[in-house]
N, C-alpha and C positions, 0 to 999 in steps of 0.2 A: 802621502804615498802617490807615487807617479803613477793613472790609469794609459794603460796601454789599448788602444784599439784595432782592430786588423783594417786595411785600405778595402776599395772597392777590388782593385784589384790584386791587390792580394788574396781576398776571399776568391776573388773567380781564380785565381792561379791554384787552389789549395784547390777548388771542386774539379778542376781540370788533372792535378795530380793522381786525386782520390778514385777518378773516372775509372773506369776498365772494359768501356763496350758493349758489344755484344756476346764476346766470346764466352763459351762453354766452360774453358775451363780456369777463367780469368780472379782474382779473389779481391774483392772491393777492401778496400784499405780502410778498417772500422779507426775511430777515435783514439783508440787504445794503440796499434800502430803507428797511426802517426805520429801521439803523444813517443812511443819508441825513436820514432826516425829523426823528430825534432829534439830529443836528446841528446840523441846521435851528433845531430847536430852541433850543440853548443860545446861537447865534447870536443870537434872536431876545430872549432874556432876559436877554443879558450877561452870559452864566455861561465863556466861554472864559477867563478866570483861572483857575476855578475847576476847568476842565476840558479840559487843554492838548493831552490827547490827539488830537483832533477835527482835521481837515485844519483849514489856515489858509485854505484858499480852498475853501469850500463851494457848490456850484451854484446860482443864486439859481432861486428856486421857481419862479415865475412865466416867468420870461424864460426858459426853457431847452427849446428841443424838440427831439427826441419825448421827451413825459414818461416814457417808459420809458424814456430813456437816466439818469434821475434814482439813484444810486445809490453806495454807499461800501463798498467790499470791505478787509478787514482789519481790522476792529471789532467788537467783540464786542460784538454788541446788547443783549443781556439785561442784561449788564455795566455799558454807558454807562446803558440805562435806567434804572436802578438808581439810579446816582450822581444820574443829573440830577433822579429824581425827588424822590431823600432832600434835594439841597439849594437845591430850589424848588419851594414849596407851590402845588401846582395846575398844575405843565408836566406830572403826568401826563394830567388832562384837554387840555391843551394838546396835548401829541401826537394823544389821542385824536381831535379835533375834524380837526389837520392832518391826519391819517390819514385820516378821511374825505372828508376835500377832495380827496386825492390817488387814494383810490380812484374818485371819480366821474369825475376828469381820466384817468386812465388808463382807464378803463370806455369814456368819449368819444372818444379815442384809437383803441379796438381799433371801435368804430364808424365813423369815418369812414375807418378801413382794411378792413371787412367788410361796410358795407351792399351789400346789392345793388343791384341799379340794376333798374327794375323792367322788368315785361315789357309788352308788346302787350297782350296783356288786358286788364293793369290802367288804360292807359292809351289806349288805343284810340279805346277812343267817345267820348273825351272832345274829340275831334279834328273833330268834329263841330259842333263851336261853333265853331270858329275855320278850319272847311278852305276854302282859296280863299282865306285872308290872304295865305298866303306859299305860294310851292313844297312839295309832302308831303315831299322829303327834310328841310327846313328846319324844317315844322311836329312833323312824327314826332318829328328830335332835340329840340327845345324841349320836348315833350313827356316826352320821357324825363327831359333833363335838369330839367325843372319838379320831375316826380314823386322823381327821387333826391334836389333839396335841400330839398323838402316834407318827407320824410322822415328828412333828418339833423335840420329845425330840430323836426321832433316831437320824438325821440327826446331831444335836448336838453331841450325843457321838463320830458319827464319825469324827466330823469336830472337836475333840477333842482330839481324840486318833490320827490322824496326827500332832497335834499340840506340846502334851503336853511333851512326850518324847523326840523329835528335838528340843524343846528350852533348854530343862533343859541338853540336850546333849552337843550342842554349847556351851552354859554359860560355862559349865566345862572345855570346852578345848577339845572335844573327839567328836564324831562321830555317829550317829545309821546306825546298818549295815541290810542290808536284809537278809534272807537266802538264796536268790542265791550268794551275796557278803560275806558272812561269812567266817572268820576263825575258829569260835564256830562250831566244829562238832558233829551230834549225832554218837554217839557210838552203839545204839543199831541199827539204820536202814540206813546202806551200807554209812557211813560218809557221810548223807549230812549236809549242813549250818545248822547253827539256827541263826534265827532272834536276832538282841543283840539292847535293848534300847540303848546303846551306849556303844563303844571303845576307851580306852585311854592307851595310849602304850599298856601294857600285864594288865589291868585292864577292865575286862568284868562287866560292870553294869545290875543290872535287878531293874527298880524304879517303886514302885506303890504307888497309892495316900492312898489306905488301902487295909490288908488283911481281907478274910470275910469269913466266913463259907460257904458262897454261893459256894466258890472258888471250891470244891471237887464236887460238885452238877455239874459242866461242864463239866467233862468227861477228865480236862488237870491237874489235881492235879498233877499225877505223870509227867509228862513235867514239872510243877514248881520242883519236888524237884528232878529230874534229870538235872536242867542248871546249877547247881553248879560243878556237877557231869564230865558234857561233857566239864565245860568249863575248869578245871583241867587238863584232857586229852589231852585237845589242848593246854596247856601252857597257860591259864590264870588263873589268880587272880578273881573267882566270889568276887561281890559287889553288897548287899542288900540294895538299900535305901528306905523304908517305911516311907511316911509322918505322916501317922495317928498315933499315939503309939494306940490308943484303944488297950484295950489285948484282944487275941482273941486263940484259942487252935490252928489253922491254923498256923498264924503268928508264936507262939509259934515252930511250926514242922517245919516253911519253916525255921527260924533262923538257926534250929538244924543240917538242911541241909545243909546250909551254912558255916556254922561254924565245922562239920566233913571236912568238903572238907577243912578247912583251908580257908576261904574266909575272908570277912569281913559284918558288919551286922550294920546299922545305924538305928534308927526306932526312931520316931518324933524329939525333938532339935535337938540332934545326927546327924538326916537326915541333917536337916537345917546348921548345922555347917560343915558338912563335904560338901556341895554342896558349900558353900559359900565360907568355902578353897581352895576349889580345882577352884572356879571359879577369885578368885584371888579379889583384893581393887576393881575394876568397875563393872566385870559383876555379883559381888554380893550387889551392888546396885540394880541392874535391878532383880535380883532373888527375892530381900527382897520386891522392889515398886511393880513387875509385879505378882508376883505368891505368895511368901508367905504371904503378907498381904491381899491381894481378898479370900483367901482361908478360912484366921484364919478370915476374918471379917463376910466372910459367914456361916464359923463353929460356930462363938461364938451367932451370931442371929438368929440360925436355933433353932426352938423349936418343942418341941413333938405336940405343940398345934397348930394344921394348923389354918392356918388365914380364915375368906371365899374368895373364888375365884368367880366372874362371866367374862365371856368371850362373847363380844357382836359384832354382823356388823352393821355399822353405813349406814347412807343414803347412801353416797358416797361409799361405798365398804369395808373402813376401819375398821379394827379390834382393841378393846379396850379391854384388860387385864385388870380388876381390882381387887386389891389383898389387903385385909385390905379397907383403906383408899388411898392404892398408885393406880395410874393410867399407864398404856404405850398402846401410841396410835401407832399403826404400822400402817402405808400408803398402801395399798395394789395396784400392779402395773399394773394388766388387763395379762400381760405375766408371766403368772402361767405357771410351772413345777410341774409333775407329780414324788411322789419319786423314782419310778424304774427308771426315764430317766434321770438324774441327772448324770455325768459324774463322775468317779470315778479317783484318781490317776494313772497315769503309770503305776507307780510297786506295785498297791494295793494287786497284788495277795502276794506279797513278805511278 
């Protein structure tokens, strides 16, 4: 019988996966999850022949809440990792990527079970614009309730914009760097770094999910079409990948940008095929199951015509979304966090 071993660095990729910081409301990914997510895995590879151990009915990712119920006891994680990674080149980054997917979903999780809901102060004066709409019982709760889903959909971007560039990075084979770790210098202010969604040999990427007119309204337009610019300077290859095609006159100018510099420009399929190349036959499996189909399934269902929403607290404390006809019951867990106290990453300032 073939003994399978995990590498050096595989084991440090798996403690690097499992990590979760400092943050408050982050949830360490015990043996039992992984043993889940490396399932998940072989599921997703076609490796259950090759590895029969694995339950026959594995929890589908996606569809299953609370994602802390996601999990597989009686497996030896280290074990399975081992195998799967010895007999498919590249499902250790594959885990690694899913892993991170799963820790931000669970992170998201223990937020909309802990935020708090805010107070008078914060939302007080702002009752001032609108008093004599409606009755103050009526205005006060809108209020509140305004400020708590203010504050999940912040939290969300953030816990989004850590997420979303580091996988699509990985997947490729390349790296996102900080601006203190940069080789991208600006050229106009005393050479310091610029932030690069990711590095791949002399290939400087800049990925966004869409361009928008909004984008000039920010005060960084010209940062976007100067990184083509700096990244020239310092010997690399800028590389535009835009998921949305929407056409948009921005989009239109950042290309233009790109493309004087001698760069490269992928904008919607395009995007999709060149990520998927460059991520090579597995972890564009995992780009097509994890990101491009949630996205196109959300783009193709989304309509101008909003559904109704009511948002209610039950006896027990819980909060119930109801949206059309769908329901989600979130659990609320008594150790609420307030958004300013929420720990932020490390190198958040990078």
């Amino acid at each position: 019988m073939t003994t399978y071993k995990l590498t050096l660095a595989q084991k440090t990729l798996i403690e690097k996966a499992r990590n979760v910081g400092n943050s408050d409301m982050a949830v360490p990914l015990s043996s039992e999850v992984c043993a889940y997510l490396c399932s998940v895995v072989v599921k997703d590879l076609n490796l259950v022949s090759k590895i029969p151990e694995i339950p026959q009915y594995v929890p589908p990712f996606f569809e299953t809440w609370p994602v802390s119920s996601l999990a597989l006891a009686g497996i030896p994680f280290e074990d399975l990792a081992a195998k799967v990674f010895a007999l498919k080149p590249d499902s250790d980054t594959y885990f690694s990527c899913l892993a991170t997917l799963h820790k931000s979903r669970l992170k998201y999780e223990q937020i909309l079970q802990r935020q708090a809901f805010p107070t008078f102060d914060q939302v007080g004066p702002r009752g001032l614009l609108q008093f004599g709409s409606m009755p103050s019982p009526a205005l006060a709760g809108m209020l509140y309730w305004r400020k708590w889903l203010y504050d999940l959909d912040n939290r969300a971007a953030q816990e989004t914009g850590y997420l979303f560039e580091p996988i699509l990075a990985n997947a490729i084979g390349g790296t996102p760097v900080s601006a203190k770790r940069s080789p991208v210098k600006r050229q106009h202010d005393r050479g310091k770094g610029r932030q690069v969604d990711c590095v791949k040999q002399k290939l400087a990427y800049e990925f966004k999910m869409r361009v928008t007119i909004a984008a000039s309204g920010q005060g960084r337009w010209g940062e976007e079409l100067q990184f083509p610019i700096d990244c020239v300077e310092s010997g690399f290859t800028p590389v535009l990948v835009v998921l949305d095609p929407t056409p948009n006159p921005k989009l239109t100018e950042l290309v233009k940008a790109f493309d004087e510099a001698s760069g490269q420009t992928f904008v919607g399929d395009s995007a999709w095929q060149h990520l998927e190349a460059q991520a090579g036959p597995v972890m564009s499996v995992f780009l097509e199951r994890y990101v491009r189909q949630p996205l196109a399934a959300l783009l193709s269902d989304a309509s101008d015509l909003l559904p109704p929403m009511t948002v209610r607290i039950g006896d027990d404390g819980h909060v119930e979304f109801k949206v059309g006809n769908d329901k989600l019951r979130v659990e609320r867990t008594g150790d609420f966090v307030d958004a300013d106290q929420e720990d932020l990453p490390d190198d958040v300032s990078d």
